[in-house]
C-alpha positions as CSV (number, residue, x, y, z in Angstrom):
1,X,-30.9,-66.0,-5.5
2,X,-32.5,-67.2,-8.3
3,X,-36.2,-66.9,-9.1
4,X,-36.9,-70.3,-8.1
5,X,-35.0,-70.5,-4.9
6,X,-36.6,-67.4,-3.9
7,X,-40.1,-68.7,-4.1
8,X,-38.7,-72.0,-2.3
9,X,-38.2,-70.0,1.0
10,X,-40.9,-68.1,1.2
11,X,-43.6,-71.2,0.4
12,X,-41.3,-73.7,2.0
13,X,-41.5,-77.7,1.1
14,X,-43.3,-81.2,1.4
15,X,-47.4,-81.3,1.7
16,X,-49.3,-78.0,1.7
17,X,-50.5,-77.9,5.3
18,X,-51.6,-74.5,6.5
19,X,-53.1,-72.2,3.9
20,X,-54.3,-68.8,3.9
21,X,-56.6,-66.1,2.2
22,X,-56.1,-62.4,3.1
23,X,-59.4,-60.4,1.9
24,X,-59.5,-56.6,1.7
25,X,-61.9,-53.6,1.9
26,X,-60.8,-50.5,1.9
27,X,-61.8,-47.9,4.1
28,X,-62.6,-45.5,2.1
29,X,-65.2,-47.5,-0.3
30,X,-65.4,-50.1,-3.3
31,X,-65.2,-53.9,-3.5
32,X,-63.0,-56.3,-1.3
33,X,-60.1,-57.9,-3.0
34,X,-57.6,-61.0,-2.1
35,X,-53.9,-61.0,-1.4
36,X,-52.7,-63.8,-3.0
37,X,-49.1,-65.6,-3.0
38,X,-49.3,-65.6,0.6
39,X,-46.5,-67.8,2.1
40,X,-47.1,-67.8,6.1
41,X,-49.6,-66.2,8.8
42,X,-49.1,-65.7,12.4
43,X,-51.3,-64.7,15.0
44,X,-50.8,-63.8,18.6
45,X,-53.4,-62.8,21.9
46,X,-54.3,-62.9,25.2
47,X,-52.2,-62.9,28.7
48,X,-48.9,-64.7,29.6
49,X,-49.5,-64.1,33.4
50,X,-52.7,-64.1,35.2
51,X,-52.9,-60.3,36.6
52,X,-51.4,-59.1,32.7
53,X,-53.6,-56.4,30.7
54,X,-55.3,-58.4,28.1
55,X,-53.1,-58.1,24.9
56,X,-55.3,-57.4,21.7
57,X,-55.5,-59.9,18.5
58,X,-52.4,-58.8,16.3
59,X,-51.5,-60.7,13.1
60,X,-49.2,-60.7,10.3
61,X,-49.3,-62.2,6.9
62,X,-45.7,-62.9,4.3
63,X,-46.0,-63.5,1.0
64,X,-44.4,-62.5,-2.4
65,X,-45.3,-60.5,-5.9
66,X,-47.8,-57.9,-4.7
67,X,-48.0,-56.7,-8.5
68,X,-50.3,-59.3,-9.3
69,X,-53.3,-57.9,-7.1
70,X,-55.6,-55.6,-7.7
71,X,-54.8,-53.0,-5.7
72,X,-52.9,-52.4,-2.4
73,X,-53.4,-52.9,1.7
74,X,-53.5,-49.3,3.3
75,X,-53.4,-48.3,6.9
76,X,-57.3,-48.7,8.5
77,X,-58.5,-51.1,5.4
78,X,-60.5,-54.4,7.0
79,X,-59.0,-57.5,6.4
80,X,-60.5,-60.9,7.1
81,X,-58.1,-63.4,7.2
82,X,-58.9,-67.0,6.6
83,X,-56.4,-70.1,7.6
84,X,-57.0,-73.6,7.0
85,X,-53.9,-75.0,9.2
86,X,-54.7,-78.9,9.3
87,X,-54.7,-81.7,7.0
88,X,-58.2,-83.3,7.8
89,X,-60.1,-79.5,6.4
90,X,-61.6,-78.9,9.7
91,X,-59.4,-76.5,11.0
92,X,-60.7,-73.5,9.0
93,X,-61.0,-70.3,11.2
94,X,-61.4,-66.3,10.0
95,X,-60.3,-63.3,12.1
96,X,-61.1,-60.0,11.8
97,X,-58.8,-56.8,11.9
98,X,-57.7,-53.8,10.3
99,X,-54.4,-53.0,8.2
100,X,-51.7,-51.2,10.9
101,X,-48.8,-51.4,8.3
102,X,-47.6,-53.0,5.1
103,X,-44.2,-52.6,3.2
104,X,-43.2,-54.0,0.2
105,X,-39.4,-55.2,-0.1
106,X,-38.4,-55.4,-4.2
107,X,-36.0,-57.5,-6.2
108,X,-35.1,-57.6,-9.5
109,X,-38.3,-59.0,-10.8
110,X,-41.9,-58.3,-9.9
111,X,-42.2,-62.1,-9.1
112,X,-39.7,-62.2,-6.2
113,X,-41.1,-59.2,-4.5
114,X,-41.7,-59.7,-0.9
115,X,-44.6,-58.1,1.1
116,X,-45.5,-58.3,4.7
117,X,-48.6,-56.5,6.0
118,X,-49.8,-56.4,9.7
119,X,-53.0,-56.8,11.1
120,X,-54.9,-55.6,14.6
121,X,-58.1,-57.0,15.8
122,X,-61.2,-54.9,17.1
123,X,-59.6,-54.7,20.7
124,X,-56.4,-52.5,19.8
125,X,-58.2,-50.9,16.9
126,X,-61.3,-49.4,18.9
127,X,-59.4,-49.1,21.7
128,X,-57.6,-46.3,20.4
129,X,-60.7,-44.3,20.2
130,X,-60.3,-41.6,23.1
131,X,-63.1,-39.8,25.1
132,X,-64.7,-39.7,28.2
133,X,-67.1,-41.3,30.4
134,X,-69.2,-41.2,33.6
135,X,-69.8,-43.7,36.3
136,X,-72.1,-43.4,38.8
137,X,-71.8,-44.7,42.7
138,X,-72.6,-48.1,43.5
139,X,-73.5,-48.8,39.8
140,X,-73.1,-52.2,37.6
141,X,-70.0,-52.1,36.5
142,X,-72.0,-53.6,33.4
143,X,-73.1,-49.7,32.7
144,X,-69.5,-48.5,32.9
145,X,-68.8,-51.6,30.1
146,X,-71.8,-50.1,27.6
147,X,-70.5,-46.6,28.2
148,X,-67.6,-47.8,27.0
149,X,-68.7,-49.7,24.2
150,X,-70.9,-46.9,23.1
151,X,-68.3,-44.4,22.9
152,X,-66.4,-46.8,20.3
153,X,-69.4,-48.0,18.4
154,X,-70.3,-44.2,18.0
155,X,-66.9,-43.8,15.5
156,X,-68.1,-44.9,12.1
157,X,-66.2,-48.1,10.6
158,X,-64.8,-48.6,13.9
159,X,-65.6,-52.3,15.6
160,X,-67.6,-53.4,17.7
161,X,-67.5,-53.0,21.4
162,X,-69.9,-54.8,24.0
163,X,-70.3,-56.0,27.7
164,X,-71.0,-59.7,29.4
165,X,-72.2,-59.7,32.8
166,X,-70.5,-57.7,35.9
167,X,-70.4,-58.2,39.3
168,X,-68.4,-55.3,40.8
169,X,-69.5,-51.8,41.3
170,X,-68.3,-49.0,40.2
171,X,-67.5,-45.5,42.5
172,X,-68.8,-41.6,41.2
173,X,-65.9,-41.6,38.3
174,X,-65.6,-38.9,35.0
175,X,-62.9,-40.8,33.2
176,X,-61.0,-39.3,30.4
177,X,-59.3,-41.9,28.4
178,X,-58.5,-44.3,25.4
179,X,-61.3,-47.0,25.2
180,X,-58.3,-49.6,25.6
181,X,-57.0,-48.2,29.0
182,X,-60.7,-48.0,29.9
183,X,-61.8,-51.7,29.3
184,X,-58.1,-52.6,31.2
185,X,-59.7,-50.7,33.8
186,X,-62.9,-52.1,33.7
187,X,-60.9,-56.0,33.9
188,X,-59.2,-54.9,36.8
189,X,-62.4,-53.7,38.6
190,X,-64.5,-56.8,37.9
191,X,-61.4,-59.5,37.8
192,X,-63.1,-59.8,34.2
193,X,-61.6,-60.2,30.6
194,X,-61.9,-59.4,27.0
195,X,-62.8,-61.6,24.2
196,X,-62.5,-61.0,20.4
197,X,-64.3,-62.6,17.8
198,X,-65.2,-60.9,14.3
199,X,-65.1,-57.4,14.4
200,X,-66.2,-58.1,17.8
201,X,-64.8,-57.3,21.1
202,X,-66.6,-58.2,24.7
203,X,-65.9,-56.9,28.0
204,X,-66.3,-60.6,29.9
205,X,-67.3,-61.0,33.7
206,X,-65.0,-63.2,36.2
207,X,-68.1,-65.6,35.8
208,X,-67.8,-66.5,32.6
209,X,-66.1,-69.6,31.7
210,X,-65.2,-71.7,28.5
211,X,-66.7,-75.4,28.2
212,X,-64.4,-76.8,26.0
213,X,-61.4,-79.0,26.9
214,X,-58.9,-80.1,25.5
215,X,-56.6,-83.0,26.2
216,X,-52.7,-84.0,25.8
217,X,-50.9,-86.5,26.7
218,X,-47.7,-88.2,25.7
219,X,-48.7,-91.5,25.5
220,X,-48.7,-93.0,21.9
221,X,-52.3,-94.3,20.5
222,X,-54.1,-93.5,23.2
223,X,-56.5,-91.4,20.9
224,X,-55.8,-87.9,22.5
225,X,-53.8,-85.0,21.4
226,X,-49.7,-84.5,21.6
227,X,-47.4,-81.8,22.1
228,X,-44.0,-81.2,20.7
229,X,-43.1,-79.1,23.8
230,X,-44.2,-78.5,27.4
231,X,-42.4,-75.5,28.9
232,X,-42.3,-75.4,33.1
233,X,-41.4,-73.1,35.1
234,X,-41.2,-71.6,38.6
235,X,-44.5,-70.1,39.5
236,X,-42.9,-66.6,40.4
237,X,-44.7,-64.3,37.2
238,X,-47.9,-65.6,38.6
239,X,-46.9,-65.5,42.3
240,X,-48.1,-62.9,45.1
241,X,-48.2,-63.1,48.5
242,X,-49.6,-59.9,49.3
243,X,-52.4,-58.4,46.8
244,X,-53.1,-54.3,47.3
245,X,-55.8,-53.1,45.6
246,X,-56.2,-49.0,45.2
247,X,-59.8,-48.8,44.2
248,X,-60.0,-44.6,43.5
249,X,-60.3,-42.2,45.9
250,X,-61.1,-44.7,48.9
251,X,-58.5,-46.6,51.3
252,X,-56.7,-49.0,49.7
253,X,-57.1,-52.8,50.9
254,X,-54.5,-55.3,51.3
255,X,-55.1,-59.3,51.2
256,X,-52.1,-61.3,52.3
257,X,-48.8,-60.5,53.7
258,X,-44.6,-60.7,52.8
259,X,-42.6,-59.2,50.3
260,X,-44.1,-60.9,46.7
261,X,-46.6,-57.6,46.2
262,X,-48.4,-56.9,43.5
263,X,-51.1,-54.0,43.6
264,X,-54.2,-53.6,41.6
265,X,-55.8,-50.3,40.4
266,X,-60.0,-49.9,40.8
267,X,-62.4,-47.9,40.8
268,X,-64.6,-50.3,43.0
269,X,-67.4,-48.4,45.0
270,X,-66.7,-49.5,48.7
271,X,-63.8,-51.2,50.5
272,X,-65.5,-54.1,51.3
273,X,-65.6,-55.1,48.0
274,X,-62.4,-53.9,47.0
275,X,-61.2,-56.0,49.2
276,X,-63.2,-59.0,48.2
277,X,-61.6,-58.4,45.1
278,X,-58.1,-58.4,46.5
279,X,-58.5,-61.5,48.4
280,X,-60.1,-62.7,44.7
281,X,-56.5,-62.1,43.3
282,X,-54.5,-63.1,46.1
283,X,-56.4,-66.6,46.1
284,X,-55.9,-66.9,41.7
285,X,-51.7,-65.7,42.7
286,X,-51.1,-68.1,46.0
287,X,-49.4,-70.6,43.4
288,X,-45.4,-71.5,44.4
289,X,-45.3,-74.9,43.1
290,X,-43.8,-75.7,39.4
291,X,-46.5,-75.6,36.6
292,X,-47.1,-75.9,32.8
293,X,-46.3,-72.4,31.8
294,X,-46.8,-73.1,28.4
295,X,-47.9,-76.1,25.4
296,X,-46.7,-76.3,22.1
297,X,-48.3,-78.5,19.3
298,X,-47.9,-79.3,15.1
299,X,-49.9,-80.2,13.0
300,X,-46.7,-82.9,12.1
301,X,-47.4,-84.6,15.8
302,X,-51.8,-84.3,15.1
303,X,-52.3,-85.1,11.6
304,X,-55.5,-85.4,10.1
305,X,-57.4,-84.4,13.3
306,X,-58.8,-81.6,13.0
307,X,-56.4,-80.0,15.3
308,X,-55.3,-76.3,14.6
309,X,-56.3,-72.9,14.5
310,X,-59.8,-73.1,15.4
311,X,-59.1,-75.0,18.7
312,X,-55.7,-72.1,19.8
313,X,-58.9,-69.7,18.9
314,X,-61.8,-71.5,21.4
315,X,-59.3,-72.4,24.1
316,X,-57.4,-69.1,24.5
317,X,-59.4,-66.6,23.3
318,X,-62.6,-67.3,24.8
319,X,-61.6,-67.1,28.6
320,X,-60.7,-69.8,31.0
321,X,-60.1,-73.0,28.0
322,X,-59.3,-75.7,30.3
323,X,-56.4,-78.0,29.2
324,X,-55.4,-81.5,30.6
325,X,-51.9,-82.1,29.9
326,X,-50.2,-85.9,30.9
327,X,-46.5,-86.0,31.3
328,X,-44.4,-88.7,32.2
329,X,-47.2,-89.9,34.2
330,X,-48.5,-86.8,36.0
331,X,-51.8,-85.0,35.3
332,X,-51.9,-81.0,35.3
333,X,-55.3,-79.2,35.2
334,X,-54.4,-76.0,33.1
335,X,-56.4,-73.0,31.9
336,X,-55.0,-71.5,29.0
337,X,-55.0,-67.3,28.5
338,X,-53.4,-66.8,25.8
339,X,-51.6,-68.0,22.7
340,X,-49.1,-67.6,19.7
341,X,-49.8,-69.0,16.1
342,X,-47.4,-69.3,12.9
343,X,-48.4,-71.1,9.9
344,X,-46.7,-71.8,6.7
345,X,-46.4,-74.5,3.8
346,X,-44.8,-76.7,5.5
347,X,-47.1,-76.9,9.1
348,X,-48.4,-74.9,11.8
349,X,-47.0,-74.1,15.4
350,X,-49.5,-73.4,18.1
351,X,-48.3,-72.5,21.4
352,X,-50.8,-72.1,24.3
353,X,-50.2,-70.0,27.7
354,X,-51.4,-71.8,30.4
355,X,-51.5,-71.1,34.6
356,X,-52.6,-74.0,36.9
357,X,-56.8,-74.8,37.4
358,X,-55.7,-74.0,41.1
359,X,-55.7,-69.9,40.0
360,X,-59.0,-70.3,38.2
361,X,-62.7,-69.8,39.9
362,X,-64.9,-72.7,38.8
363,X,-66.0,-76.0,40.0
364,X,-68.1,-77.6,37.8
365,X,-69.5,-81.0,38.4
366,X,-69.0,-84.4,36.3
367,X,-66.0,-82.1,34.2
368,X,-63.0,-84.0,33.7
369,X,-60.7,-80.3,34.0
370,X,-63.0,-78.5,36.5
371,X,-64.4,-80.8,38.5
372,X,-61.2,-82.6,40.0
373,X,-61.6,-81.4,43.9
374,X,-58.6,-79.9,45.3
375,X,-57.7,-78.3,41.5
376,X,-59.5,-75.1,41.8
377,X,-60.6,-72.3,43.7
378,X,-63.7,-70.4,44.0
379,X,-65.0,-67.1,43.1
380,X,-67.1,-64.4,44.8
């Protein structure tokens, strides 16, 4: 492949839509420096299912001719990562993570070299820290989220770790353990969540919800946002009819009844609220009937309106984004968990993970996603 071609495929054709900068520190000291010639981004987070472990911010960046930078990406550098995915400038959004790998593929020249170089947010890369901590009886599960967070923010140049909120309570516990498997734990005890931002990563009660909204529909000029591709499906990956939750070292306690079981692990401090909590989750799983599963928009079907990165990042990062989706005349109230980005010169893809308002916990008056009676649940 010739010189030119080779360039062609990696930066692609037509109008320059998504754009990217890739700064660097290294760990080990000096000045930050940019990766240029990148040719495409992607970005992925969240749950796909509503009882999934949160999955932590990973990205990945493509581009050619490393030779021209300054110096090179190595494993544990920071890297913020910049993308400008729409054609109106108002989609500009930064993450935050640090270098897990980079390899370099070589041609013949230095100009059609090809790099690629991955990226984890503060989640997976202060959750591998590993150590222990206490709990006490009947406690905050709040204090079990700082102890967490403190023995992450302890590790110099590691993230940052904090705590929202709590509800639960926590039994006598000495927990030996990576941070990661700690905070799942944590989730599972409250019915809470994690949220990344920065170098930031929060421990987020059940009680915590998103107030943004977004709408699409597929109904030309009507002023809201479309999708290139609504994905339905059978309600079964977020479908229980029995919830068992095992808080540690007490009875376990059941909500529900049949053979769709899914259990729950704990550390609750009584079983009356563990099984609170299980009749929390069974409510969130009772779900049989079909539902958006999952949205996909372009910047190609938005253009110029601001529509990109910065909204997958509000409405599926911070917990509980609701999303009104019309299709062929039906309304869905969805909450979306989790998402996927890509983004190269030719547009962006966004796809959205979504389980129906009936699983979530809020009623909120005078919203048009949360407010609908009859299209959620409530909490405890």
């Amino acid at each position: 492949m010739v010189e030119e071609e080779r360039q062609t495929a990696f930066y692609g054709e037509g109008v320059l839509v998504a754009t990217a900068t890739v700064s660097v520190t290294p760990s080990g000291g000096g000045g930050s420096y940019l990766l240029t010639n990148i040719s495409s981004v992607g970005f992925s987070w969240g749950r796909r299912n509503i009882l999934d472990e949160y999955s932590g911010l990973t990205a990945v960046a493509y581009g050619f001719n490393p030779s021209a930078w300054a110096s090179s990406p190595k494993v544990g550098d920071k890297v913020v990562m910049t993308v400008l995915a729409d054609q109106s400038g108002s989609g500009t959004t930064s993450v935050t993570g640090w270098v897990s790998d980079y390899s370099v593929r070589y041609g013949q020249k230095t100009t059609i070299d090809t790099w690629e170089l991955s990226i984890e947010g503060p989640f997976i890369s202060g959750g591998r820290t590993y150590g222990s901590i206490t709990t006490s009886a009947g406690a905050s599960v709040s204090l079990m989220g700082s102890s967490i967070a403190t023995l992450v923010n302890t590790v110099s140049g590691a993230p940052t770790f904090s705590v929202s909120g709590g509800s639960s309570t926590t039994s006598a516990q000495t927990i030996t353990d990576t941070a990661a498997d700690m905070a799942s734990l944590w989730c599972r005890t409250e019915g809470g969540t994690i949220v990344e931002y920065d170098q930031y990563a929060q421990l987020t009660d059940r009680n915590t919800m998103n107030a943004t909204t977004g709408t699409f529909t597929d109904v030309p000029g009507d002023g809201n946002f479309k999708y290139t591709e609504l994905v339905f499906r059978s309600a079964a990956d977020n479908y229980s009819t029995k919830i068992v939750v095992q808080p540690s070292g007490l009875a376990a306690q059941t909500s529900g009844s049949g053979a769709y079981t899914q259990q729950v692990a704990t550390i609750n401090s009584t079983t009356g609220e563990a099984a609170n909590l299980a009749g929390y989750y069974k409510l969130q799983t009772d779900l049989s009937t079909s539902v958006p599963s999952s949205i996909t928009y372009t910047d190609a079907v938005n253009p110029g309106n601001g529509l990109g990165v910065n909204d997958a990042l509000q409405w599926a990062n911070y917990p509980n984004g609701a999303v009104n989706i019309t299709f062929r005349g039906s309304t869905y109230k969805t909450i979306a968990i989790g998402a996927d980005l890509s983004a190269d010169a030719s547009d962006f893809r966004v796809t959205l993970y979504l389980v129906s308002s009936l699983a979530d916990a809020f009623l909120v008056l005078n919203s048009s996603a949360l407010g609908i009676l009859n299209t959620n649940k409530l909490g405890f």
